[in-house]
N, C-alpha and C positions, 0 to 999 in steps of 0.2 A: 504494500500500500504506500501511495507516493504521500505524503507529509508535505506540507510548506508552513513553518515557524518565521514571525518576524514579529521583532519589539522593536522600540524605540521611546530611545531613554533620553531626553531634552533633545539638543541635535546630533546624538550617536545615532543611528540606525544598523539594523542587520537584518539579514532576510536567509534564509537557505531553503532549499527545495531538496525532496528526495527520499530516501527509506528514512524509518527510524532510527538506524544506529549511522545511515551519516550526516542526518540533522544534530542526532545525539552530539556526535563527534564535535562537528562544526560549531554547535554553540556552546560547550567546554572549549576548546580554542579561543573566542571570542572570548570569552568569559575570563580565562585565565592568563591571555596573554595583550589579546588587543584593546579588551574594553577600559583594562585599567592605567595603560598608556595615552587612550582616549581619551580618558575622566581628567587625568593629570592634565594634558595639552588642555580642555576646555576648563579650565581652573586656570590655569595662567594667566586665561586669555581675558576673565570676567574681570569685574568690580571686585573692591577687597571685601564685600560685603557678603561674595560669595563663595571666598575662596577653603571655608572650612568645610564645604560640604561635604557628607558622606552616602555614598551612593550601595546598597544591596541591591541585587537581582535574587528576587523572590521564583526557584529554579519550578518547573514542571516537569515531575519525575516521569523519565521515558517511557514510561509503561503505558502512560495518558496520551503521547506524543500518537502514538498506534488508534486512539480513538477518535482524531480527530479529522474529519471529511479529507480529502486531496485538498480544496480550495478554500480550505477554513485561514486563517492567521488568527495567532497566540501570539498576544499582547503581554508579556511578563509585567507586571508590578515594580516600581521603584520605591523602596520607601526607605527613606532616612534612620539610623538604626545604629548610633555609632556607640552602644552600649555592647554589643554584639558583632563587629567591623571587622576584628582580628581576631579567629576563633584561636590561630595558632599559637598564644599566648593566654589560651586558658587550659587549666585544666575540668572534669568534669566536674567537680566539687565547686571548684572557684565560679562557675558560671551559673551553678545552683543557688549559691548563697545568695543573688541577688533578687531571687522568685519566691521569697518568703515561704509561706507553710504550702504544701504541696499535697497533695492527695496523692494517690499510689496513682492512679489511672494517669494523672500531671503528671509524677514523675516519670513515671515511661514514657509518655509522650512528649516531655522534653528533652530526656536523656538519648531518645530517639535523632530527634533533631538534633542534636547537639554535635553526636557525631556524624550525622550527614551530611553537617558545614566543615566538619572540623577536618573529617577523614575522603570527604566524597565517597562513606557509603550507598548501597544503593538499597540495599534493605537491612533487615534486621529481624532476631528472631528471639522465642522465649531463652534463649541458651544465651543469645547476646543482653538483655533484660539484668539476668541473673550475674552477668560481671558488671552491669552499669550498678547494683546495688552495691558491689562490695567494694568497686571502686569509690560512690558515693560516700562509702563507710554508713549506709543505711540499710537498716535491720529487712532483710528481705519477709513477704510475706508467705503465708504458706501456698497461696497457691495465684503464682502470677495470672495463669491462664484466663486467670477469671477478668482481672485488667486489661488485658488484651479482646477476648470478648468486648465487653464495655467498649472498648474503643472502636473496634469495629461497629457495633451498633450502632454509634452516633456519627460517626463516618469521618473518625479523626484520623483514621490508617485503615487501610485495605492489602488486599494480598498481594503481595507480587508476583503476579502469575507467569513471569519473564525469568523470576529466579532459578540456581538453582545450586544446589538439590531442594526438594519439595519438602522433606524433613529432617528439623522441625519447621512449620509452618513459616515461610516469611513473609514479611508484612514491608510498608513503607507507608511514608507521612503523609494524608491526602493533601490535596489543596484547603478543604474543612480544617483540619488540623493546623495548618501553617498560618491563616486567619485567625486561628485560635491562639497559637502561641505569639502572633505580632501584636494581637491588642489585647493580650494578656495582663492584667492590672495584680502585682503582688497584692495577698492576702496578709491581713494580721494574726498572729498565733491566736487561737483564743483556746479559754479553757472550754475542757470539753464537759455539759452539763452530766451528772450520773444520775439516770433515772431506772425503776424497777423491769420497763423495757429493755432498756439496753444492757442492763444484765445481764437478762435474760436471754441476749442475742449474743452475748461475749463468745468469740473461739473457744471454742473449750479442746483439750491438751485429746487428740484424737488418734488411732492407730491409724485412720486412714488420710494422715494429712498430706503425703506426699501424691495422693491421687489429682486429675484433672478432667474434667469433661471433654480433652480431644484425646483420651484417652479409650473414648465410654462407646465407641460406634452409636452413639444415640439416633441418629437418622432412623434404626431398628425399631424407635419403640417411642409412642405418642410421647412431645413434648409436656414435661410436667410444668407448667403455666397454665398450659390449657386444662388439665383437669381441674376441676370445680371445687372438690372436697378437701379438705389435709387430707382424709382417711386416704385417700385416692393417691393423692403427690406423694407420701410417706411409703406407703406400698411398694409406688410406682420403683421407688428412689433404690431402697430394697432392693427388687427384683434386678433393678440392672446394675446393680454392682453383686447380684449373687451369679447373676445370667452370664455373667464379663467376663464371671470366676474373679474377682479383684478382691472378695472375702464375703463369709456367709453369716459371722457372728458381729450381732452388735450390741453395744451398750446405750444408753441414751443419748451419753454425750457422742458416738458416733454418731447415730441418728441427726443429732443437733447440728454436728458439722458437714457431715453430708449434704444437710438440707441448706444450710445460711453458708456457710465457706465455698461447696463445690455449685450447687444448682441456684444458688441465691434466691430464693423463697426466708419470708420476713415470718420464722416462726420462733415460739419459746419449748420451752423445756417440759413445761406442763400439759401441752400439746399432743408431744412426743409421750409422755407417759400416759395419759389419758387413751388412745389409741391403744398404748401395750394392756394395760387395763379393762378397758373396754370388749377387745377381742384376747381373748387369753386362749382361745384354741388354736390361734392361726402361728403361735410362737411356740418354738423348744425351749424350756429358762435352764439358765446353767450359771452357777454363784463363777466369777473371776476372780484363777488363780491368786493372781497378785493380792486383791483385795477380796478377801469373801462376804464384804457386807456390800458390793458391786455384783449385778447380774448380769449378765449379756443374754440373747436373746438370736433367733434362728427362725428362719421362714419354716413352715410347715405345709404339708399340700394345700390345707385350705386358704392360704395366705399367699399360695406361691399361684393358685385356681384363681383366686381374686385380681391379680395383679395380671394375670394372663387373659384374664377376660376384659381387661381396659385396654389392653394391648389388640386385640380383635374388635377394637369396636370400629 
């Protein structure tokens, strides 16, 4: 598919016609070698009034290059940005410090970006995630996946379907995302309120923390949003981590983290018991080892019949 890319940044201009990887090509040249010879000469040339200017090119990641008609033109973005000008004189931490308190979903999504000015990567994966924490010296969560999600859903990063190898999954920073992090306004720390909800929703210390949902073939078996009941989503959650074979015994606090850490469903703890209680045929109960005043708990036919008949509907 023939491509034609052209911006024009005050009176620079550039235009290229042609595949994707030699528009690619040609506007990395531009970008690294002429534009910034060009920016100089047109600074020379102005009033002293404009001579501090600093000039980004807000890039669009190749993969997008491939979606746009033969006779389309892509107008890149200039925007002024000189907190951010010289990535090669920061490190990942140093450039954090100045974005105040960060959500995990923000952090990957900046840590993202960070290194794709810094290094010209072209994607990024949950394995590259897990060095941007330790390099940040920030406490990783247990299950990134879930961040990555999230941000796909709001269409901060999408896949890079050019990459490769295909796993683990790599992503890149949409144009949504890069809008996002230019008019990004730092956050103040605040304290965080403790109420008997949020308790209730706390990670609790689980044996199956190191699990993820692109682990789960889920495509197999009805999204648990869409069932109606807890009885129903609780089952569901069950069955396809016994069906996965990923473990067959739970205690509540698995339950609990299964449900709020991996599948993200907004439930508590009493919930989860009330369910064990309420159906007491559908479970094996067996006291754990470690602790014998802890039970854990095991699908039985009628419970594994249940959860197989949502899955047929």
């Amino acid at each position: 598919m023939e491509n034609r890319v052209k911006f024009k940044i005050g009176e620079i201009e550039f235009e290229a016609d042609g595949s994707a990887e030699l528009v690619e090509r040609e506007r990395m040249v531009f970008l690294n070698e002429i534009l910034p010879a060009a920016i100089d000469a047109v600074v020379r040339t102005r009033a002293a009034e404009n001579a501090g200017q600093y000039i980004e090119i807000s890039r669009q990641p190749i993969s997008l290059l491939a979606e746009n008609t033969a006779n389309a033109d892509l107008i890149l973005d200039a925007a002024p940005n000189s907190k951010d000008s010289d990535y090669s004189q920061m490190n990942l931490a140093s450039y954090l410090n100045g974005l105040g308190t960060l959500q995990e979903q923000e952090f990957a999504l900046f840590s993202a970006y960070f290194y794709e000015r810094k290094n010209g990567t072209k994607y990024f994966t949950k394995d590259d995630l897990e060095k941007y924490y330790a390099e940040a010296r920030r406490t990783k969560p247990s299950n990134i996946s879930m961040s990555l999600n999230r941000l796909a859903e709001k269409g901060f990063i999408m896949d890079a379907v050019e990459a490769e190898p295909k796993v683990p999954k790599p992503y890149i920073v949409s144009n949504e995302g890069i809008r996002y992090i230019q008019t990004y306004k730092p956050k103040e720390a605040t304290r965080k309120k403790t109420t008997k909800l949020r308790k209730t929703c706390a990670k609790a210390k689980s044996s199956y923390s190191d699990i993820s949902t692109d682990e789960l073939n889920l495509d197999k078996y009805p999204e648990v949003k869409s069932l109606k009941k807890f009885k129903e989503k609780m089952l569901m959650v069950l069955y396809i981590i016994t069906n996965e074979k990923r473990g067959e015994w739970f205690t509540a606090a698995d339950v609990l983290f299964l449900m709020v850490d991996v599948f993200g469903e907004f439930v508590t703890i009493d919930q989860v018991a009330g369910v064990f209680k309420r159906e007491k045929s559908w479970f094996k109960v067996e006291n754990v080892e470690e602790n014998q005043k802890e039970t854990k708990r095991k699908l039985l036919n009628k419970g594994l019949e249940f959860a197989l008949a949502l899955q047929l509907k």
